[in-house]
Every structure is written in C-alpha cells, then in structure tokens.
N, C-alpha and C positions, 0 to 999 in steps of 0.2 A: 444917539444924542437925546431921545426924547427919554430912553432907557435910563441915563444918566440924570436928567430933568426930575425925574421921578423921582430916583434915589436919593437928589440932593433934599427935595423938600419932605421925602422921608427922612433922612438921616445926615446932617451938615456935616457932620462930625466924620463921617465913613468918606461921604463923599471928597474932602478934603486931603483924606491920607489914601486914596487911589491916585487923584492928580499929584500928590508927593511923589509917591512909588513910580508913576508913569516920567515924571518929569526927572527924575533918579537914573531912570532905564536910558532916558536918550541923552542925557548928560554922558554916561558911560558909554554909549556906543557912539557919539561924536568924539570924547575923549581916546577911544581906543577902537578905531575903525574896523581893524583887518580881522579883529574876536571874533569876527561872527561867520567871517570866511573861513578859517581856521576850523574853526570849529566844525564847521560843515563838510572842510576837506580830511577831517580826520575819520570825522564819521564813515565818508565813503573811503575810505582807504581802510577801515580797520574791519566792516561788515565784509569785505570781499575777502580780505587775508585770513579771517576767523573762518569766512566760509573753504577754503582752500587749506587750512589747516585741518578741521574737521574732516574731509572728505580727504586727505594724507592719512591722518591717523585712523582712520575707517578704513581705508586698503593694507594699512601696514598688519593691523589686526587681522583682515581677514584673506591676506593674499593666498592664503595656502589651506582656504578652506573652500570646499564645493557643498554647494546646496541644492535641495530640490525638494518639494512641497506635493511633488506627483509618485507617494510613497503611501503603503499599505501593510496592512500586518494579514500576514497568510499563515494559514496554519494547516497539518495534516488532517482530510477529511475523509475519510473510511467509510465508504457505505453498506452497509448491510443485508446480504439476501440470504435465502432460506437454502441450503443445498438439496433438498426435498419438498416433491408438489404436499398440498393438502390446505385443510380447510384450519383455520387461529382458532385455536381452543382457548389461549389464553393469554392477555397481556402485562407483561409484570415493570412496565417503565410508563414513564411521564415526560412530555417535553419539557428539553434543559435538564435534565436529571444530571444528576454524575455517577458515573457507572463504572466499576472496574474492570478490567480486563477478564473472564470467565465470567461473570454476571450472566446470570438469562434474560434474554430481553421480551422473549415472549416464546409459547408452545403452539405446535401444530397437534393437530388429532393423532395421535400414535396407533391405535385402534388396525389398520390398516398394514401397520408395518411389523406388528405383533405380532399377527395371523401370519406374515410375508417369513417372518421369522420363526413361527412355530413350523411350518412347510419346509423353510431347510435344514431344520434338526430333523424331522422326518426322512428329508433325502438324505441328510447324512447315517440318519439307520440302514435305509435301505442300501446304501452302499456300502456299510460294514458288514451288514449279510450277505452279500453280493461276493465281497471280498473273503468272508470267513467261509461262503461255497468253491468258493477257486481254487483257494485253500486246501481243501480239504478235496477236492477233485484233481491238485495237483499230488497233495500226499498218495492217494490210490492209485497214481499213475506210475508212480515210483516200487508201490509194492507189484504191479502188474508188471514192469520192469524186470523183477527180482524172479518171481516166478515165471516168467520169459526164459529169460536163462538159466532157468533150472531145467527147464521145459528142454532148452536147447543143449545142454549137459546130457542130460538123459538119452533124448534123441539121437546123438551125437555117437553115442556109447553105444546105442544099441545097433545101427547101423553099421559101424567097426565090428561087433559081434557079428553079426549076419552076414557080413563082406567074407569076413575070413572061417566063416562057415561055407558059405558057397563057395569060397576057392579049396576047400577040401571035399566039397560035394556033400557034406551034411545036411546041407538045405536048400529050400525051393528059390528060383528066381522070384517066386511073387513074395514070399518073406522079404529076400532081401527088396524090392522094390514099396515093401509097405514100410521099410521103416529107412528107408531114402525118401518118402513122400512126407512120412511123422515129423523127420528133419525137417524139409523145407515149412510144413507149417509151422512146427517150432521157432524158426526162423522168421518166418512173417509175422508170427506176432509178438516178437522180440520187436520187428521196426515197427508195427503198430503201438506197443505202447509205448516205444518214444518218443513215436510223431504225437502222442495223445500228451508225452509230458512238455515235449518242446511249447503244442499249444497252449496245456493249460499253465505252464512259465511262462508265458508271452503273457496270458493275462493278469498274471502276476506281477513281471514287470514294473519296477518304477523309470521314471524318463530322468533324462539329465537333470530337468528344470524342478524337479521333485524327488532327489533322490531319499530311496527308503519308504517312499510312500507309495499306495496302487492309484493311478492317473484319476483312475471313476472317484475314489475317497477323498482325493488332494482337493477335483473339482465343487463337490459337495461340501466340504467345507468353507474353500473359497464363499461359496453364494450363501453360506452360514452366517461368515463372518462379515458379506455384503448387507443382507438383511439388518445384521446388529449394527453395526454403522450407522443403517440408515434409522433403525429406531434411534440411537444415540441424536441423530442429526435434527428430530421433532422438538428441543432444547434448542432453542438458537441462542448462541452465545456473544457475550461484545466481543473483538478481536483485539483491542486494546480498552485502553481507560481512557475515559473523556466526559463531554458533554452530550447527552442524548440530543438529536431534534428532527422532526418530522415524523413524529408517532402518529399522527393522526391518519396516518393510511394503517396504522395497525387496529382492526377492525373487528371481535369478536366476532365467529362465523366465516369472516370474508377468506376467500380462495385464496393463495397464496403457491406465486407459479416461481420454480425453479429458477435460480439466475437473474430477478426481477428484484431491482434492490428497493431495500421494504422501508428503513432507515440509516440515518448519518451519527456518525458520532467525529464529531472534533475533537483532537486529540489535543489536549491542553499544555504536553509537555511535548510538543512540537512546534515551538513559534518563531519568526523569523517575520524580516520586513523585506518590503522589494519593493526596492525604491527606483521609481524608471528618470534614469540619469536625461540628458538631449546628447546627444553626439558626442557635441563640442564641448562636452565635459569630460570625456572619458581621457581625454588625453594623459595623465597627472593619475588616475587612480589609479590604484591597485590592490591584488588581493592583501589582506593583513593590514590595513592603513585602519586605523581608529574611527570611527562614527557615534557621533549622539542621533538620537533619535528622543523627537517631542510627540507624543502624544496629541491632536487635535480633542482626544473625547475629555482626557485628564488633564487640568491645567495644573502646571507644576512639577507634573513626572517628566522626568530625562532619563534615558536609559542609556545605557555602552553597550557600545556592541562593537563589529569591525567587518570588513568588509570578506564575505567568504566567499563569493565567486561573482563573476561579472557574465551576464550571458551570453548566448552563443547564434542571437538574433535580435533584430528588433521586434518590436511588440507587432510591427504591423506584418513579418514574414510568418508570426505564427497564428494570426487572424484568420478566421473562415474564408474568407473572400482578401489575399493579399494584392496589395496596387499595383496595377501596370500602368510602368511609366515608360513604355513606348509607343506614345502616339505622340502628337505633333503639338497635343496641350498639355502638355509636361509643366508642370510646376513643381521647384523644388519644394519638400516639406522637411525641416529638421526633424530627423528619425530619436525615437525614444527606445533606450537599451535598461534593459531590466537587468536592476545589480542585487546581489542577494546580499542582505545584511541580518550577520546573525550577533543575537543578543546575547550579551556576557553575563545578564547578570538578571536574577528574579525582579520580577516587574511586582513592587506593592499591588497592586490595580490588576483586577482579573483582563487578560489579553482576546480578544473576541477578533475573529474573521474580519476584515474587512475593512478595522478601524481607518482613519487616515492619520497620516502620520509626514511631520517635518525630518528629513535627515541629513544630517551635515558630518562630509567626510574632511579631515584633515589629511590631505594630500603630500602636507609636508614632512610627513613620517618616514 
C-alpha cells in the first residue's frame, strides 16, 4: 500500500491504469467464476498425461534395447622377451612408437654367440674327419675281406693237393697237417676281417631318425645350426605390428634374462569392447544381435559393431580371490557377464586399451 502511495505521487497517470487493469481482472472473474478452476484443472490433468505419454514413447523406443555403461575397449597385448640371456648392446624403439611386424626392437651382445658358433663349425670338421676315417677304415676292411678269401682259395687247394698226395703216400703227414693249419688261419682271418668290417659299418651307420647321414655328423651340425639360431636370436624382433610401450626397462648395458618379458606392444588391429552386461540383462541377447558402442574419450564417435560371444563366467569367477557365498552372511550381489562385442567398422579416432565406452545392444534383431 505505501508501495502504491509512492507510485501514485510519482506517477498519477500509471498509477491510475493499474487500478483500471486490477478492477478489469475482478470484473472478469466475478463475471466468470469457474475460469480459474478450469484452468487449474486442466493444468493438472494435462502435466500428468504429458508426463505418462513421454515415458510411453520412451519405452516403445527403447523396449528392445539393452544398455550398459560398464564397457571397455581391449585390445591384443603381446609382450616381448629375449629368447637368449646377455647384456642390450643396443636400443632401436621409443615409447608409443609404431612398429611393424619384423622391426628390431633392440640387440643383445652377439660376441658370445659368435665364438659359440665359430666352436660348432669346428665340431662339425672334426666330425667330417671323423667320418671320412671310418670311411676309409671301412674301405680297408673290405679289401682285407677279398684277400681273406683268396687267402682261403689258396689254402683250400693246397690242402686238397696234400690230402690226395698222402692218400697215395707221396707225402709226409706233417705236410699234409701244415697246410690243414694254413686253412684254418686263412679261415680265421676271413672272420676277422668281417668282424673288422661289420664294426667299422656299424660306425658308419646312419639311424632311422637321420637316414643317410653318420649320427657323430647329424649331431654336430644340429649344435651348428643351434648356435646360428641363437646368434640370429641377439635381433629381437616385434612379433606383430602395433604400439610399442614400456621401453624404459630397455637399458643400454643392462642384463637381459631369457623368458623375462622386456616390452609390450598393442596390437592396433585387434580391437574389440567388452562390455560387462548384470545378469538380468542377458536374457534377450545374443550372439549376432547389432550394438553401437559410444566412445566416453571421443564425443561424437558411434561405432557398429555386434555382439561376437557372451562369456563363459562372471567377472567375479575369474578374479584372483573368487566369493564364497556359503556362509550364513550371504548377500545376494547381481553378478556382471562379460559379452565380447566386435566392431564392424574402422574407428576415425585411434582405439587405446582401456578406453571406457557406452554400449547398447538391440536385442530386438
């Protein structure tokens, strides 16, 4: 009122046409009582129905889709070790690099495996002289063989001479008994030089698992072509193509132990999402069913993809420490199943480990 007081001896003229308008409003709502009920019961009758029409048209839209927000982009992770000890001569990558598949990532001191390799060309001479003595000790055993039985020819004849001379009485009993003795050692070392060639065939010999070759020569070059291996193996190579990371254990100098993986490399054309469903989802999906998947790093990127397999556990049976739920404080927990969802299509935006990611399956397919 004193508001109005004010205004009027500011301004007669204003003040004048608000008590019009005011006296205007309640002319109209004595003239037309019920306007103002009306009015207020449509209000609440058409905010509930709008509300109830929106949350209709928001199920019918989405009745046949499953979502979940508890999704990941994984990808294949290759780690790297040396298949031979020794000390990094030399390191030829950088973290994040991109590296091909053959790329050398770094060198070992080859020095070591040189000598190791110079050593079995070595034994392998030594065994091919080894082998061309045996050789050649089997060849002599064969002509000793021949002159055996010539030896035994001879002998043979001349005892027949001497037999049928003492049965006419031409000759002494000791002739005939020196050349029955000439036989039998012509005879003996007929089987001496076969027993000499049997052995020195035996070391001739190749075995089933090396036929053609002498076992001492096969073995020698085995540990030849061991050696060269492992020199080859002082080159460590990538195993595929990817992202290098974790070079910083690669250390010029530093030791470098067999089997002890040295780097990673992500492999950039291996990528997939795995997106861990709740139970009560899995009902409705399946394999082949269509999925977008959102990007949380990328705003904007949507990708297709579909659903390639659903797993074969929950996330909590293949956890280090999984829950034992029998004791007597038992709470239920909804269990989360990891479903593999592979992408159909190149992602604009480089794909990194780990991302998180939105994905929604259309169940109604």
């Amino acid at each position: 009122m004193q508001r109005r007081d004010a205004l009027a001896e500011a301004d007669p003229i204003l003040t004048q046409s608000d008590s019009y308008l005011v006296d205007y409003d309640r002319q109209e709502t004595e003239r037309n009582p019920r306007l103002g009920n009306r009015l207020r019961l449509l209000i609440m009758i058409s905010l509930p129905l709008a509300l109830a029409l929106g949350g209709g048209l928001y199920w019918y839209l989405t009745r046949d889709l499953v979502s979940t927000d508890n999704a990941y982009v994984r990808q294949d992770i290759v780690a790297v070790s040396s298949d031979v000890g020794g000390r990094i001569s030399e390191v030829l990558v950088r973290e994040n690099e991109q590296v091909e598949a053959g790329d050398v990532l770094f060198r070992i001191d080859s020095e070591p495996y040189e000598v190791a390799l110079a050593q079995a060309n070595a034994q392998v001479a030594a065994a091919q002289v080894n082998f061309g003595e045996l050789r050649t000790k089997y060849q002599g055993t064969t002509a000793e063989i021949t002159k055996a039985r010539k030896d035994i020819e001879f002998a043979t004849a001349e005892y027949e001479r001497q037999r049928q001379l003492a049965e006419k009485g031409f000759t002494t009993k000791a002739r005939l008994d020196e050349a029955r003795h000439a036989l039998d050692v012509a005879e003996a070392d007929f089987n001496n030089a076969q027993a000499d060639a049997a052995e020195a065939r035996s070391a001739l010999a190749t075995g089933s698992q090396v036929p053609g070759i002498n076992p001492d020569l096969a073995a020698a070059r085995a540990r030849r072509d061991k050696a060269l291996l492992d020199l080859r193996r002082t080159q460590v190579r990538a195993p595929v193509s990817g992202r290098i990371s974790q070079t910083d254990r690669l250390q010029v100098g530093q030791m470098m132990i067999t089997g002890v993986p040295a780097v990673s490399i992500v492999a950039n054309d291996r990528s997939w999402i795995e997106a861990n469903f709740k139970e009560t989802q899995l009902d409705r999906i399946r394999p082949g069913q269509r999925a977008d998947v959102k990007l949380d790093a990328y705003s904007g990127v949507r990708l297709k993809g579909h659903v390639a397999s659903i797993g074969g556990g929950t996330g909590s049976e293949f956890s280090v420490l999984p829950a034992q739920n029998a004791n007597g404080n038992w709470v239920k927990v909804t269990q989360r199943v990891p479903v593999r969802i592979a992408i159909d299509e190149p992602s604009p935006r480089p794909l990194i480990a780990g991302l998180s990611s939105d994905v929604t399956v259309n169940v109604g397919d």
